[in-house]
C-alpha positions in Angstrom: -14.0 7.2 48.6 -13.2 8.7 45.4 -16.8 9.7 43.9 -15.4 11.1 40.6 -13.0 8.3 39.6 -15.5 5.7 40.3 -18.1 7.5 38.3 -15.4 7.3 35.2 -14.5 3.4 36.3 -18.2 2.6 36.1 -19.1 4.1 32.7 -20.2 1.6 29.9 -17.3 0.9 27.6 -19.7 2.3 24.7 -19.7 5.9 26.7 -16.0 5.4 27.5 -15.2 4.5 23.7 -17.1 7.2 22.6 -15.6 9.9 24.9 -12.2 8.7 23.6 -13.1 9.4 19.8 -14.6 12.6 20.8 -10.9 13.5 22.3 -8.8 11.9 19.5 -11.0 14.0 17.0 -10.2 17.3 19.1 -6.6 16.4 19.2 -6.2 16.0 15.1 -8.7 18.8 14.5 -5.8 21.2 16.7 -3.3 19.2 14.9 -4.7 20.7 11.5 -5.4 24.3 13.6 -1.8 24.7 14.0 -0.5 22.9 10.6 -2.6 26.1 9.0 -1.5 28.4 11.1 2.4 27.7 10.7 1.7 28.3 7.0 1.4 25.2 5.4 -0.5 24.4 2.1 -4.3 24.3 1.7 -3.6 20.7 1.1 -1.7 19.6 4.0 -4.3 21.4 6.8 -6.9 19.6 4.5 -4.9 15.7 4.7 -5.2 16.4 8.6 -8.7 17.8 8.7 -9.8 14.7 6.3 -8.0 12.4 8.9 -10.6 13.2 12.1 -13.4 12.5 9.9 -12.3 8.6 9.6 -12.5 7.9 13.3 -14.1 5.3 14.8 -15.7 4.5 18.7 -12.9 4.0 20.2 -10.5 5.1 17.5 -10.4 0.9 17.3 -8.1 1.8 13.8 -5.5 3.8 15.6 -6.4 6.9 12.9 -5.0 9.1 15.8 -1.0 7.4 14.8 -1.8 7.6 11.3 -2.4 11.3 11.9 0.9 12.0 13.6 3.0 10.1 11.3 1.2 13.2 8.8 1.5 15.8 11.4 4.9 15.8 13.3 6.9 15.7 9.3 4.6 18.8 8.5 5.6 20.2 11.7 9.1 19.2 11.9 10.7 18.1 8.3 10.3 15.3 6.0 12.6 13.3 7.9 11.3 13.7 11.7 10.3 10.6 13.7 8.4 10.4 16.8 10.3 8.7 19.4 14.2 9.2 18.7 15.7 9.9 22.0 18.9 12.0 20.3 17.7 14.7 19.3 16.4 18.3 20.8 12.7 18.6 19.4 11.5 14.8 20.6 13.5 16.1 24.3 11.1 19.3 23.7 8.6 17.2 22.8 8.6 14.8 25.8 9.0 18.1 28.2 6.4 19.1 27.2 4.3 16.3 27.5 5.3 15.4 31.0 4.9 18.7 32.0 1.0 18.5 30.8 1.0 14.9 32.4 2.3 16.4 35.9 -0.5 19.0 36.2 -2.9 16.6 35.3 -1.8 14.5 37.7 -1.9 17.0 40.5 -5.5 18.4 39.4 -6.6 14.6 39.6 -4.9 14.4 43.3 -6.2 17.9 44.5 -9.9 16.6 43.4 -9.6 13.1 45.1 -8.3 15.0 48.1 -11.3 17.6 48.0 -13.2 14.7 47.4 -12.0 12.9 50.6 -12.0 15.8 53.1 -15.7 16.8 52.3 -16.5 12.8 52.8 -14.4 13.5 56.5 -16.3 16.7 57.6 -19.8 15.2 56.7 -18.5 11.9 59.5 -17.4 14.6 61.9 -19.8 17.3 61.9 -23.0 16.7 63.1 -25.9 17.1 60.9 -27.6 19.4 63.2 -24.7 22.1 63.0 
């Protein structure tokens, strides 16, 4: 019913582990993008940069937390932490992020429903025309 989800459900967990290592890197490798490009030290965008080149399949030693508990102090002061539900940036921050999850979660349901109506028209119309 759903071609493109199964095809992702049925991958090995090697291919699967390895596709999640390959996003985890991208992730810190932005991380660092935008630590130099607000400015900070040589060394900072370098401690980030280092960080993606320590990731396993699978990212099976969570280096993706270890980079944000780097990142988000660089970002947002020494005394910033991820989670706190009192303050404006992690509100900004959480925004943000179910904003991105929304529109992923609509592309996801536009391409399972794509998906479903082409399955529909090739029941309905005969093959001859």
């Amino acid at each position: 019913m759903f071609p493109n989800i199964n095809k992702q459900l049925s991958l090995a967990s090697k291919t699967k582990n390895r596709i999640w290592s390959k996003i985890v890197m991208a992730k810190i490798r932005n991380q660092a993008k935008c630590v130099e490009q607000t400015g900070h030290s040589r060394n900072d965008v370098g401690l980030i940069q280092s960080i993606s080149s320590n990731i396993t399949e699978g990212d099976k030693h969570n280096v993706e937390a270890y980079a944000a508990r780097e990142y988000f102090p660089m970002m947002f002061g020494k005394n910033f932490k991820r989670g706190r539900f009192d303050d404006i940036i992690n509100a900004d921050l959480n925004y943000g992020y179910a904003f991105f999850r929304a529109l992923i979660r609509r592309e996801v349901q536009s391409q399972n429903t794509r998906d479903r109506l082409i399955e529909i028209l090739r029941n309905e119309i005969p093959a001859a025309g």
